[in-house]
Phi, psi and omega in degrees: 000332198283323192313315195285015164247331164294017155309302185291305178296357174237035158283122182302174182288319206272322186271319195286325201297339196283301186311314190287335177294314176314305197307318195252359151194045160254196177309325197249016185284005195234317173203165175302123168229141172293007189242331185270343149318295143355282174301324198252346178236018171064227194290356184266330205297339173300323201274344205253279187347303187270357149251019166314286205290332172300328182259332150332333196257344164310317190137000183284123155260170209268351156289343157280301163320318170281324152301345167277353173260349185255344159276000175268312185275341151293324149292344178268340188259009170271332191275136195298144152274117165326310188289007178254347180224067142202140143234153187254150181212096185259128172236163168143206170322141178290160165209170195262107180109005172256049263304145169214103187254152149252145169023275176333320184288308187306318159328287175319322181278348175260350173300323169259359146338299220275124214221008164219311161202163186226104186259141186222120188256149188174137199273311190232140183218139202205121146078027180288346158345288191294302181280326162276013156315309204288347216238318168304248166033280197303313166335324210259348194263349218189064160353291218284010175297108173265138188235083252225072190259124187242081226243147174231161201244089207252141167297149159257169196288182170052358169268124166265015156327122175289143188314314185271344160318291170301331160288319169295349199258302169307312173293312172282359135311340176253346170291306169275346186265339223207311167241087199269012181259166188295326172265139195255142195255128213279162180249083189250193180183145188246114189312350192282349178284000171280344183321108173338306167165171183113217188250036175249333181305105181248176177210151182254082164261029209264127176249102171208167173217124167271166190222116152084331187112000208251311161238134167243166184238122159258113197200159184300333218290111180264170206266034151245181170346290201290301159334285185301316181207043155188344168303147141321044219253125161233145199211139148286105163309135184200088162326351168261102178294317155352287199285354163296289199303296168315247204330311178315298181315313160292335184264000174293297163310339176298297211287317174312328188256024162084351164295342138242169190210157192274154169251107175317103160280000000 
Protein backbone atom coordinates (compact mmCIF):
# COMPACT_ATOMS: atom_id res chain seq x y z
CA UNK A 1 0.00 0.00 0.00
CA UNK A 2 2.52 2.51 0.95
CA UNK A 3 4.43 2.01 -2.59
CA UNK A 4 0.76 3.07 -4.19
CA UNK A 5 0.63 6.17 -2.05
CA UNK A 6 3.76 7.34 -2.94
CA UNK A 7 2.19 8.58 -6.13
CA UNK A 8 0.64 11.06 -4.19
CA UNK A 9 3.28 12.29 -2.82
CA UNK A 10 4.96 13.35 -5.72
CA UNK A 11 2.05 15.31 -7.06
CA UNK A 12 1.98 18.78 -6.70
CA UNK A 13 -0.24 20.89 -3.49
CA UNK A 14 -2.30 22.77 -6.58
CA UNK A 15 -3.13 18.92 -8.38
CA UNK A 16 -3.82 17.38 -5.30
CA UNK A 17 -5.91 20.01 -3.82
CA UNK A 18 -7.99 20.17 -7.60
CA UNK A 19 -8.48 15.99 -7.13
CA UNK A 20 -9.97 16.59 -3.64
CA UNK A 21 -12.37 19.46 -5.22
CA UNK A 22 -13.16 16.90 -8.18
CA UNK A 23 -13.67 14.05 -5.22
CA UNK A 24 -16.34 16.22 -3.13
CA UNK A 25 -18.18 18.14 -5.81
CA UNK A 26 -16.98 17.46 -9.19
CA UNK A 27 -16.97 15.27 -11.79
CA UNK A 28 -15.61 12.46 -9.17
CA UNK A 29 -18.30 13.27 -6.19
CA UNK A 30 -20.58 10.21 -7.24
CA UNK A 31 -17.44 7.80 -8.39
CA UNK A 32 -13.33 7.80 -8.94
CA UNK A 33 -13.15 8.14 -13.53
CA UNK A 34 -9.99 7.35 -15.10
CA UNK A 35 -10.46 10.32 -17.58
CA UNK A 36 -11.16 12.98 -14.87
CA UNK A 37 -8.08 11.84 -13.53
CA UNK A 38 -6.48 11.96 -16.49
CA UNK A 39 -7.44 15.41 -17.00
CA UNK A 40 -6.18 16.83 -13.82
CA UNK A 41 -2.64 14.99 -12.96
CA UNK A 42 -1.16 13.85 -16.65
CA UNK A 43 1.50 11.41 -17.17
CA UNK A 44 1.10 9.93 -13.58
CA UNK A 45 -2.87 9.37 -13.73
CA UNK A 46 -2.88 5.29 -14.41
CA UNK A 47 -0.89 5.09 -10.86
CA UNK A 48 -3.24 7.85 -9.09
CA UNK A 49 -5.97 6.39 -10.52
CA UNK A 50 -5.26 3.01 -8.82
CA UNK A 51 -4.66 4.47 -6.14
CA UNK A 52 -7.65 6.26 -5.89
CA UNK A 53 -9.46 3.64 -6.53
CA UNK A 54 -7.39 1.05 -4.31
CA UNK A 55 -8.54 3.32 -1.02
CA UNK A 56 -12.26 3.38 -2.19
CA UNK A 57 -12.08 -0.06 -2.24
CA UNK A 58 -10.14 -0.36 1.08
CA UNK A 59 -13.30 1.25 2.61
CA UNK A 60 -12.71 5.11 2.03
CA UNK A 61 -15.50 7.21 1.14
CA UNK A 62 -14.93 9.75 -1.04
CA UNK A 63 -15.24 12.82 0.71
CA UNK A 64 -12.23 11.02 3.29
CA UNK A 65 -9.90 10.22 0.11
CA UNK A 66 -10.55 14.04 -0.58
CA UNK A 67 -9.27 15.18 3.21
CA UNK A 68 -6.71 13.11 2.67
CA UNK A 69 -5.41 14.62 -0.35
CA UNK A 70 -5.63 17.44 1.02
CA UNK A 71 -3.12 16.69 4.18
CA UNK A 72 -1.00 15.71 1.79
CA UNK A 73 -1.02 18.57 -0.01
CA UNK A 74 -0.82 20.87 3.59
CA UNK A 75 2.04 18.72 4.34
CA UNK A 76 4.07 19.62 1.08
CA UNK A 77 3.43 22.78 1.15
CA UNK A 78 4.74 23.32 4.61
CA UNK A 79 7.75 21.33 4.52
CA UNK A 80 10.70 23.50 3.23
CA UNK A 81 12.74 22.62 -0.37
CA UNK A 82 15.92 21.11 1.41
CA UNK A 83 18.09 22.91 -1.35
CA UNK A 84 17.12 26.26 -0.46
CA UNK A 85 18.10 25.30 3.44
CA UNK A 86 21.41 22.62 3.00
CA UNK A 87 24.22 23.30 1.16
CA UNK A 88 27.19 21.09 0.60
CA UNK A 89 30.44 22.99 1.01
CA UNK A 90 33.51 21.31 -0.50
CA UNK A 91 36.81 22.39 -0.47
CA UNK A 92 40.05 21.40 -2.09
CA UNK A 93 41.15 20.86 -5.70
CA UNK A 94 38.87 22.07 -8.23
CA UNK A 95 37.29 18.96 -10.29
CA UNK A 96 35.04 19.08 -13.16
CA UNK A 97 31.72 19.00 -12.22
CA UNK A 98 31.94 19.39 -9.25
CA UNK A 99 30.80 22.34 -7.46
CA UNK A 100 33.67 23.30 -5.16
CA UNK A 101 34.07 26.71 -2.89
CA UNK A 102 36.15 27.68 0.10
CA UNK A 103 35.72 27.53 3.66
CA UNK A 104 36.83 30.57 4.14
CA UNK A 105 34.25 32.45 1.23
CA UNK A 106 31.73 30.74 3.17
CA UNK A 107 32.59 32.40 6.66
CA UNK A 108 32.86 35.92 5.63
CA UNK A 109 29.70 35.76 4.24
CA UNK A 110 28.22 34.54 7.56
CA UNK A 111 30.28 36.68 9.15
CA UNK A 112 28.62 39.74 7.44
CA UNK A 113 25.07 37.93 8.25
CA UNK A 114 25.27 38.52 11.63
CA UNK A 115 23.59 40.88 13.16
CA UNK A 116 23.21 39.60 17.01
CA UNK A 117 26.00 36.69 18.15
CA UNK A 118 28.23 34.41 16.34
CA UNK A 119 29.36 31.30 18.16
CA UNK A 120 32.26 29.53 16.76
CA UNK A 121 33.60 25.86 17.99
CA UNK A 122 36.91 24.68 17.12
CA UNK A 123 40.02 22.30 17.74
CA UNK A 124 42.64 23.96 16.42
CA UNK A 125 43.61 27.87 15.37
CA UNK A 126 46.55 29.19 13.50
CA UNK A 127 46.93 32.32 11.99
CA UNK A 128 43.38 33.77 13.35
CA UNK A 129 45.22 37.56 12.26
CA UNK A 130 44.06 36.57 9.25
CA UNK A 131 41.08 34.59 9.46
CA UNK A 132 38.93 36.56 11.96
CA UNK A 133 39.61 39.76 10.83
CA UNK A 134 36.51 40.12 8.84
CA UNK A 135 34.51 39.23 12.34
CA UNK A 136 36.89 41.66 14.37
CA UNK A 137 35.12 44.26 11.62
CA UNK A 138 31.70 43.20 12.27
CA UNK A 139 32.21 43.55 15.69
CA UNK A 140 33.13 46.61 15.55
CA UNK A 141 30.45 47.79 13.08
CA UNK A 142 27.68 46.14 15.07
CA UNK A 143 27.82 47.11 19.05
CA UNK A 144 25.36 44.57 20.41
CA UNK A 145 27.21 41.70 18.20
CA UNK A 146 28.04 38.94 20.95
CA UNK A 147 30.89 36.99 19.79
CA UNK A 148 31.55 33.27 21.55
CA UNK A 149 34.38 30.92 20.81
CA UNK A 150 34.56 27.58 22.32
CA UNK A 151 38.11 26.34 21.67
CA UNK A 152 40.03 23.51 23.01
CA UNK A 153 42.91 23.83 25.40
CA UNK A 154 44.99 20.99 25.42
CA UNK A 155 47.82 19.58 27.93
CA UNK A 156 50.78 19.06 25.61
CA UNK A 157 52.48 15.82 26.30
CA UNK A 158 55.43 16.19 29.25
CA UNK A 159 53.74 19.81 30.73
CA UNK A 160 53.32 19.59 34.18
CA UNK A 161 51.93 22.87 34.06
CA UNK A 162 49.17 23.69 36.90
CA UNK A 163 45.91 23.85 34.66
CA UNK A 164 45.26 27.80 35.04
CA UNK A 165 49.21 28.45 33.56
CA UNK A 166 48.03 26.69 30.68
CA UNK A 167 44.83 28.56 29.98
CA UNK A 168 46.54 31.92 30.71
CA UNK A 169 49.71 30.81 28.57
CA UNK A 170 46.56 30.21 25.79
CA UNK A 171 44.87 33.58 26.32
CA UNK A 172 47.78 35.42 25.88
CA UNK A 173 48.73 33.60 22.94
CA UNK A 174 45.55 34.08 21.57
CA UNK A 175 45.42 37.60 22.29
CA UNK A 176 48.73 38.04 20.11
CA UNK A 177 48.54 35.42 17.16
CA UNK A 178 44.80 35.36 16.72
CA UNK A 179 42.90 38.34 18.16
CA UNK A 180 45.24 41.39 17.95
CA UNK A 181 41.59 43.97 18.45
CA UNK A 182 40.30 46.09 21.23
CA UNK A 183 37.13 44.13 21.10
CA UNK A 184 37.22 40.95 22.44
CA UNK A 185 35.25 37.93 22.15
CA UNK A 186 34.21 35.52 25.31
CA UNK A 187 36.24 32.53 25.41
CA UNK A 188 35.57 28.73 26.80
CA UNK A 189 37.15 25.87 26.78
CA UNK A 190 36.61 22.36 28.02
CA UNK A 191 38.63 21.27 30.96
CA UNK A 192 38.85 17.57 30.53
CA UNK A 193 41.39 18.27 27.88
CA UNK A 194 43.84 19.52 30.67
CA UNK A 195 43.47 16.01 32.07
CA UNK A 196 46.96 14.43 32.28
CA UNK A 197 45.97 11.40 30.77
CA UNK A 198 43.83 8.60 31.34
CA UNK A 199 40.52 7.93 30.52
CA UNK A 200 39.13 11.20 32.13
CA UNK A 201 41.18 13.14 29.09
CA UNK A 202 38.75 14.79 26.21
CA UNK A 203 39.25 17.31 23.38
CA UNK A 204 36.75 19.86 22.09
CA UNK A 205 36.80 18.69 18.47
CA UNK A 206 33.76 19.77 17.48
CA UNK A 207 34.13 22.66 14.21
CA UNK A 208 30.84 24.47 13.37
CA UNK A 209 30.14 28.34 13.43
CA UNK A 210 26.34 29.46 14.10
CA UNK A 211 25.03 32.83 13.15
CA UNK A 212 22.02 34.48 14.99
CA UNK A 213 20.84 30.74 15.72
CA UNK A 214 19.36 30.92 12.80
CA UNK A 215 22.59 29.20 10.00
CA UNK A 216 25.29 27.06 10.93
CA UNK A 217 28.09 25.54 8.82
CA UNK A 218 28.99 22.30 10.31
CA UNK A 219 32.81 21.10 8.97
CA UNK A 220 35.59 19.35 8.93
CA UNK A 221 37.32 22.97 8.84
CA UNK A 222 39.57 23.83 11.85
CA UNK A 223 40.17 27.54 12.14
CA UNK A 224 43.29 27.64 10.30
CA UNK A 225 44.74 28.79 6.92
CA UNK A 226 45.36 25.88 5.64
CA UNK A 227 41.85 24.55 6.84
CA UNK A 228 40.06 27.52 5.34
CA UNK A 229 41.57 27.61 2.22
CA UNK A 230 43.39 24.91 0.90
CA UNK A 231 42.87 21.62 2.61
CA UNK A 232 40.34 19.10 1.31
CA UNK A 233 37.33 20.08 3.72
CA UNK A 234 33.90 18.61 3.74
CA UNK A 235 31.03 21.20 5.88
CA UNK A 236 27.13 21.44 5.31
CA UNK A 237 25.77 24.70 5.12
CA UNK A 238 22.38 24.66 6.67
CA UNK A 239 19.54 27.55 7.06
CA UNK A 240 17.05 25.25 9.37
CA UNK A 241 17.27 26.78 11.99
CA UNK A 242 16.05 24.34 14.58
CA UNK A 243 19.20 22.62 14.05
CA UNK A 244 21.46 26.23 14.27
CA UNK A 245 19.16 26.91 17.61
CA UNK A 246 19.95 23.38 18.77
CA UNK A 247 23.66 23.15 18.48
CA UNK A 248 23.84 27.07 19.73
CA UNK A 249 21.37 25.97 22.46
CA UNK A 250 23.81 22.90 23.78
CA UNK A 251 27.06 24.73 24.06
CA UNK A 252 25.15 27.41 25.66
CA UNK A 253 24.25 25.00 28.24
CA UNK A 254 27.72 23.66 28.52
CA UNK A 255 28.77 26.67 29.32
CA UNK A 256 25.93 27.59 31.85
CA UNK A 257 26.39 24.42 34.03
CA UNK A 258 30.38 24.73 34.24
CA UNK A 259 31.52 22.48 31.66
CA UNK A 260 33.03 24.81 29.67
CA UNK A 261 34.78 27.70 31.47
CA UNK A 262 35.95 30.87 30.47
CA UNK A 263 39.34 31.77 29.27
CA UNK A 264 40.05 35.63 30.63
CA UNK A 265 41.29 37.60 27.58
Amino acid sequence: MKEDMDVLHRLSAQTLRALAVSLREGPMSLSISALAVRQLVGPESSAVFACLRRLANDGMALRHIALLLEAIAAGAESSPDPALLFELVLSGPDLTGVPTQDTAAVFQMLVQEARQEVLLVGYAVYGGDQIFGPLAARMESEPNLKVTFCLDIPRRAGDASADQEIVQQYAREFRQKHWPWPELPELYYDPRALVPGGEGRASLHAKCVVVDQKTALITSANFTEAAQKRNIEVGLLTRYSPIAERIARYFRGLIEQGQLRPCLL
